[in-house]
Every structure is written in C-alpha cells, then in structure tokens.
N, C-alpha and C positions, 0 to 999 in steps of 0.2 A: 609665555605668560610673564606678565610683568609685575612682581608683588607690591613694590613701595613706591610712592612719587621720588623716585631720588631727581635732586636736579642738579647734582652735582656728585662728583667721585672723590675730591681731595680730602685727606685728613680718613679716609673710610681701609679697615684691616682687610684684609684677604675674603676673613668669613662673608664678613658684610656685602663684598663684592657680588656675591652668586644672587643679590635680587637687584640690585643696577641694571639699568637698561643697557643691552649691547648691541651694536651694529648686525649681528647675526639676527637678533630679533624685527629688526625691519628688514634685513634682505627676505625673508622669509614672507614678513607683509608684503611685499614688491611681488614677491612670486610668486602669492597667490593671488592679490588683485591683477596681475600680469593673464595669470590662468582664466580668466575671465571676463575679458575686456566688453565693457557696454555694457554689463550688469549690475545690479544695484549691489553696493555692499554695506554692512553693515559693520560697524566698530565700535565696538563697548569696553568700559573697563568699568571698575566698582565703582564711583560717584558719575564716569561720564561729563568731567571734566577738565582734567588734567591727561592724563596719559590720553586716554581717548581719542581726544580733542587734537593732539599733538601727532599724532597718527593720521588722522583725518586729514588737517593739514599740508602735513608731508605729504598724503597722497595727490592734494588740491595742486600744491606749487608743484610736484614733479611732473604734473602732467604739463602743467602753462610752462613750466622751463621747454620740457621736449617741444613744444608749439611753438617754442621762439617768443613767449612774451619776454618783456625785459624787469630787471629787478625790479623799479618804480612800480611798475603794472602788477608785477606781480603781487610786494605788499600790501597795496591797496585791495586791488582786485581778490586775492584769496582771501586775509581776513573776511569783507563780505561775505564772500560765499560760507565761509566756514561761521559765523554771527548768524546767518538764514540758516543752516542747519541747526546750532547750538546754541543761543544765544548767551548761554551762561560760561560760553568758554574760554578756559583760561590754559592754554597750552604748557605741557611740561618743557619747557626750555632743555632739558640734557637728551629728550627724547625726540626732538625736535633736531636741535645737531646734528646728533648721530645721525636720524632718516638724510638729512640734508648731505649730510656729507659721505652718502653712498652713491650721490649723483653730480655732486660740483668738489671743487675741492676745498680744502677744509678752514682757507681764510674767506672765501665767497660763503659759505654755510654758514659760518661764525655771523659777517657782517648780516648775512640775513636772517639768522634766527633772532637776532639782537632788533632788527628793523619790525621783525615780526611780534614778538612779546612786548617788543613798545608799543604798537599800533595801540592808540590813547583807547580804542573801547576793550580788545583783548588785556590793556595793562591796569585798567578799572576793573574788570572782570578779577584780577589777581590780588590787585592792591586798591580795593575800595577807599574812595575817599585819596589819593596819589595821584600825582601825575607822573610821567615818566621823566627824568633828568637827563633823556640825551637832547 
C-alpha cells in the first residue's frame, strides 16, 4: 500500500521514508498481474488519480515493451489507452520510475517517464492551464 503521492524522495528523513513508493511495491504489482494473465484487473488508490493511474500505466507500457513496441509507439500509444480508461489521469511520476525501472534500465525509465508525464493531455491533467517545457 501506498499512503502519500510522494513524487519525489530528496530533502525527506528516514521516518518519512516508510510511505514513499518503493520498487518492491511494483515488483509485487508485476506478480500479481503476472499471476493472472488475460484477466481484467483492477487498480485503485484514494482519488484514482495519481498513484492509480501510474500503476496502470506501468502495467500498459511493460507489456508493449515485452511486444517489441518502440519508445515513440509506446508514449503515444499507452497514454491513449490509459486517457480511455481514466480520463482524468495524471500519473505519479516517482511511481512511474520505479515501475519503469524494474523492466528497462534506469536512464531509459528516466527518459520515459519524463516523455510520458509530458504527453500534453496527461500534463494538463496535472498542471491545468500548462504546458509542458520540454
């Protein structure tokens, strides 16, 4: 369980640490959606936008990585799919990494969680009235 949107760890004490999202918290999502293949699942957190969403996600791109899509295909293509599930979703970005970076390594994760929290309707979604500056 995930208690806070943290979307980031730096400047944060030890205590504070124990509700940060950790990489053990999505291997654990991977193994159970893993447990299950072809099933519908469902993913929830307290508003169902942030953490949620980011999870969802993770799960969207990990499977088009294993498929062979390529990164272009992939930020396009997942945000959609995840906008027709959610439409008010705005991914947590530190929970997004981490998933990411239990399947590619952790400058490819970087550049595309950054490509993905930009995608101009997910970055309205977070910063209404923004655009994105990369």
């Amino acid at each position: 369980m995930l208690c806070l949107d943290v979307v980031g760890t730096d400047g944060m004490d030890e205590s504070e640490l124990i509700h940060a999202p950790r990489a053990e918290h999505l291997d654990e999502v991977f193994r159970f959606a893993d447990s299950m293949p072809g099933e519908p699942l469902l993913v929830h957190c307290w508003a169902g936008v942030s953490r949620s969403t980011a999870v969802a996600l993770v799960l969207i791109v990990r499977a088009m990585h294993f498929d062979g899509y390529t990164e272009d295909e992939i930020v396009s293509e997942a945000c959609e799919i995840l906008l027709e599930i959610r439409p008010q979703a705005a991914p947590n970005p530190l929970v997004l990494e981490i998933g990411l970076s239990r399947f590619m390594d952790a400058d490819s994760a970087n550049r595309l969680m950054v490509r993905l929290v930009n995608d101009p309707a997910l970055f309205q979604n977070r910063h209404k009235g923004a655009s994105p500056g990369i």
